[in-house]
N, C-alpha and C positions, 0 to 999 in steps of 0.2 A: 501627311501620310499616316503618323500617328495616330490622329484623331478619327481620322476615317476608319482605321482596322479598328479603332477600341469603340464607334459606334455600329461596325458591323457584329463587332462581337458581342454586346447588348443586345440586338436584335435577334440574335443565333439563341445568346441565351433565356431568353422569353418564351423559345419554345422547346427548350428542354426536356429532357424524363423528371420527373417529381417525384419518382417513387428509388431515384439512385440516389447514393450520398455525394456531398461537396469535397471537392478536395480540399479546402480547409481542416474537415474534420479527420482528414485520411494521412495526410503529411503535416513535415515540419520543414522550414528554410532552413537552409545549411547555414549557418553563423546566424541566425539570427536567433538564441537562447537566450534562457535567466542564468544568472551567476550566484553560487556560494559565495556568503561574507561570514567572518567568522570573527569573535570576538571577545575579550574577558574585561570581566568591570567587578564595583562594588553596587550589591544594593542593602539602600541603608533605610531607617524609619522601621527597624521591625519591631514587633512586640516580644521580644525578649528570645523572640523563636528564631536567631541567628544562629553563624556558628558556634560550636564550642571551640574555641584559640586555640585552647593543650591540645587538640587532638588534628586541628587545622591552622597550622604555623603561617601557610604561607596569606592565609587570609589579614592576618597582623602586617605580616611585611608589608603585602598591598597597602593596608591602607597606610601603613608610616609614609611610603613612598607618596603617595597621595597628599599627604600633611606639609613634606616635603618640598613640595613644589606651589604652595603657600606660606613656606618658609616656616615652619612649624618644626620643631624638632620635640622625637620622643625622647624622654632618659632612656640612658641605656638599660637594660636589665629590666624595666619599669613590667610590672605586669600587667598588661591591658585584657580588660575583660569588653570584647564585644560582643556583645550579646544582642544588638540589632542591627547589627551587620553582616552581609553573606558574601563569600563570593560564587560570582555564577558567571553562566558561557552564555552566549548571545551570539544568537544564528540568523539570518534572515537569507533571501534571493533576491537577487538584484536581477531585476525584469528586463528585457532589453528593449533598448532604447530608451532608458530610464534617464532624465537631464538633471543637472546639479538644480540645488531646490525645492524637487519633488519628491514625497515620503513614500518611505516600506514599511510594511509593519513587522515585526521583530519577536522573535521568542528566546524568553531567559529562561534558563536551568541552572539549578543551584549544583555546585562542583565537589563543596564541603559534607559539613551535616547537619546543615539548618533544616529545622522541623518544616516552617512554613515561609513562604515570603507574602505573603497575603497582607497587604497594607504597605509596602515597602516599594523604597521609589530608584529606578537606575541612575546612577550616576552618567555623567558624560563619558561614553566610552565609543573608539572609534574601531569601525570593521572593516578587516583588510580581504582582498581577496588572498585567492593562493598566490600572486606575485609579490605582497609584501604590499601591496600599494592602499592607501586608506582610501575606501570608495563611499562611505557615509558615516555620520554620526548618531548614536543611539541615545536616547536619554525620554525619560519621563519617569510616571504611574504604571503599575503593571495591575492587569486582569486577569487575578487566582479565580479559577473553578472550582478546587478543591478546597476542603480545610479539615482540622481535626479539633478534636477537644479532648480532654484528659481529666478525671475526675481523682482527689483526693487521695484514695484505697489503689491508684491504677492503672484503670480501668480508662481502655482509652477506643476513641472512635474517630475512624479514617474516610471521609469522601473523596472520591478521585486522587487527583495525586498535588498537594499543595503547597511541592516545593520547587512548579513549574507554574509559568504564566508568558503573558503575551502582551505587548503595548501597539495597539492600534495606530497605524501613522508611526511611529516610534524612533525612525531613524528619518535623517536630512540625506538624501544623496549629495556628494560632493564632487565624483568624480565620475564623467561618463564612461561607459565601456567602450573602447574600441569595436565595432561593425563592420565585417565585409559586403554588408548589404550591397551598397552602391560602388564596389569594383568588381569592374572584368566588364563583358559582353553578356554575361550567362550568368544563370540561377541553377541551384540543384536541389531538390524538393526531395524530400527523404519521407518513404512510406513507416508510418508509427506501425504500420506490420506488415514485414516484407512478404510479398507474393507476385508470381509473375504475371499470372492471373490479371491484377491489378493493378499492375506495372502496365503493362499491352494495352489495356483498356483506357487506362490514363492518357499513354502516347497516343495513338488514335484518336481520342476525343483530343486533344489540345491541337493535334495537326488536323483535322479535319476543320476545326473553328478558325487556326488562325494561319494554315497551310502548312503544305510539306516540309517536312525537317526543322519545324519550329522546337519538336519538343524528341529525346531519344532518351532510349532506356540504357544506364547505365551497365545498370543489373538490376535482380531482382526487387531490388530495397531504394535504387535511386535514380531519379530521371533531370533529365537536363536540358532547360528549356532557353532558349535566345530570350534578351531583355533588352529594352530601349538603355541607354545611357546616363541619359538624364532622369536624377532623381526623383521629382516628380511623374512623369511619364511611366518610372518604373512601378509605382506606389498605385496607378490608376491601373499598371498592366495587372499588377499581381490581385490588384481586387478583385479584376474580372476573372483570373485562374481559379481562386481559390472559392469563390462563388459558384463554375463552371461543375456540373453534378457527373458522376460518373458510376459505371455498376461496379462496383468491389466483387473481386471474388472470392467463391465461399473460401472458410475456417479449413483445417485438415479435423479431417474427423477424431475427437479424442476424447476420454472419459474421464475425467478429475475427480478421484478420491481424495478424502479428507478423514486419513483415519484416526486424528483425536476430535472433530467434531462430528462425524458420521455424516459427511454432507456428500451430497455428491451429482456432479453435474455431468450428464451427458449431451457430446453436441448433437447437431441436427443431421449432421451427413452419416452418424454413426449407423450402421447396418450389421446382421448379424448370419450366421451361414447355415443353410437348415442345421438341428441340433436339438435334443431332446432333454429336459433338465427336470430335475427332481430333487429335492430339500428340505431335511427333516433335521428333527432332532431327537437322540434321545440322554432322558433324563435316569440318572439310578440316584436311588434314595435308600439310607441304610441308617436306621433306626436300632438304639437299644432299649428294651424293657425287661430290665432284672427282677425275679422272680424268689421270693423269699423262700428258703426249701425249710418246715419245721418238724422236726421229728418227732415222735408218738410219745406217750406220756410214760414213765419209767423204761424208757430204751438208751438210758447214758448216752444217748445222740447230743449233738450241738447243732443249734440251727447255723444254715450258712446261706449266703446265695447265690441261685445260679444266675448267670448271664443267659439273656436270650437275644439274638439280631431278628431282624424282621429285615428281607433286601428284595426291593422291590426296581420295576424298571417300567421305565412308562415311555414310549414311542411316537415323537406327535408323528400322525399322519398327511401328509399334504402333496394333493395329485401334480402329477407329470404334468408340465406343461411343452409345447413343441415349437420351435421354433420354425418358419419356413422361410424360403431361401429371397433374399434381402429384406428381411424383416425392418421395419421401419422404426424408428425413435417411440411414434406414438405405438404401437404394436408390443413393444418391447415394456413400457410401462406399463398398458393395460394385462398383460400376461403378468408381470412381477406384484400386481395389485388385487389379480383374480387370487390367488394360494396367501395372499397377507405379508409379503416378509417384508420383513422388518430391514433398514438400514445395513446392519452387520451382513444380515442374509445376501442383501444383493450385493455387498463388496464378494464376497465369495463366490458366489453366481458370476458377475464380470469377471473373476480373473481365475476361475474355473472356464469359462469359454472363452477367455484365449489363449489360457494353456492348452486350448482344444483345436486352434485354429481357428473355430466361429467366430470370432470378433472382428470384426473390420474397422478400429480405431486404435489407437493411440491408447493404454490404458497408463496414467499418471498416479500413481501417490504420491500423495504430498503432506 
């Protein structure tokens, strides 16, 4: 029975829209995410660009403990200078469905004050989830982008940031993540942006492919759809949903300022309500040119001098432009491009018209 629904639904989807998106792209499976691992180590082999000890105690401890467990003991009191040794955090995501075995790649960050780790190797250090449980092991070479140099008198020079890197493959997974993939009857697809919109459209396209009441909308953000039992079977269903294309519906119309980059994104549904705009500036400038006053030849006068201001005011001019009643996105740029303004100008312009009522979106700064 199986088989037969997942080759009608093959044939359903061959002759789909091409022009909507996949639900792949539009949701995520409930349990089925990446995991945070988190982690502290030693990296050592540095060129002298470790921590400084006095200022980073616990980096000494680390490493006795380390020595320790080789059976190595410090003297007590002993002043260790490590100076190519760091310690750093070590973060990586544990993918799901990740098997003991199979690697993740890993990012170190130095915790101390070591200049760079640039040439320095991790030690064996294990990454636990947030339960406390060790789910892989880290260790290698790490890949600095950054570096710096420092000359004699000084004088020093900084690229990117190089007392952070990354080890390719870098950790062993040891411990698989527990999956609710394969329990229950049902699956629940979660929209990466809820709308109902696309909720509605969602359910509709899955029960029309694979009949009534196969798939129901939670709410807005999540739909729940019937699933074979068996693992495999479930694994060929969900290919076929998530391949399965459907129309998403539009964005809410919103305008994104960016008021320390000056950027700014308007969406496509935004529309404006007739409204008449105009936007200038003006400029005063105030100048001084003191004037030596000399007085006439035997008149016991003493030269002095006067102050003079010179204050002037200058008006850019720039015509009225009109808005008419659902002005369009493109309509709206070509007006704000006809009078020149500039960036700052039209944050002012947006959130002068919808202090005005005329704005028909969302207006965000951020």
């Amino acid at each position: 029975m199986i088989k037969r629904l997942l080759t009608a639904c093959c044939l359903l989807l061959a002759t789909s829209a091409v022009q909507a998106e996949r639900i792949k792209d539009l949701v995520t499976i409930q349990g089925v995410r990446a995991n945070q691992l988190i982690g502290y180590g030693l990296v050592v082999g540095l060129n002298g660009s470790g921590d400084q000890t006095t200022q980073t105690p616990f980096t000494v401890q680390t490493f006795n403990n380390m020595l320790a467990q080789f059976g190595i003991k410090v003297p007590a009191g002993g002043n260790v200078q490590l100076k190519n040794v760091a310690a750093v955090s070590i973060h990586a995501d544990l993918p799901a469905f990740a098997k003991p075995g199979q690697t993740i790649d890993v990012t170190i960050s130095s915790i101390g004050n070591a200049k760079s780790l640039r040439g320095g190797s991790l030690l064996m250090t294990p990454l636990k989830g947030i339960d406390g449980n060790v789910y892989a092991i880290a260790q290698g070479n790490l890949v600095v982008g950054g570096f710096d140099a420092q000359g004699a008198d000084g004088s020093k020079i900084t690229v990117n940031v190089p007392s952070a890197g990354r080890i390719p493959s870098g950790a062993t997974v040891e411990r698989p993540v527990p999956s609710g993939f394969d329990q229950g009857n049902t699956l629940t697809l979660n929209l990466n942006r809820p709308d109902f919109t696309t909720a509605k459209h969602m359910v509709d396209q899955i029960n029309e492919l694979l009949g009534p009441g196969v798939a129901q909308a939670i709410d807005g953000g999540s739909i729940r759809v019937s699933a074979p039992l068996d693992p495999n079977q479930r694994v060929d269903y969900l290919s076929i949903l998530e391949n399965l294309e459907v129309d998403a519906g539009q964005a809410v119309a919103k305008v994104i300022i960016n008021s320390r980059t000056g950027t700014i994104v308007i969406g496509q549904n935004v529309k404006v309500q007739p409204a008449a705009v105009t936007h200038g500036s003006l400029t005063v400038s105030i100048t001084e040119d003191p004037i030596v006053s000399q007085p006439g030849a035997l008149s016991n006068g003493q030269t002095a001098v006067v102050p003079r201001s010179k204050v002037s005011a200058d008006q850019e001019t720039k015509p009225m432009f009109k808005f008419g009643p659902g002005t369009t996105l493109d309509e709206i740029v070509r007006a704000v491009n006809q009078v020149g303004a500039s960036p700052s100008d039209l944050m002012a312009i947006l959130e002068a018209l919808k202090q005005a009522g005329a704005l028909q979106a969302d207006l965000i700064v951020i």
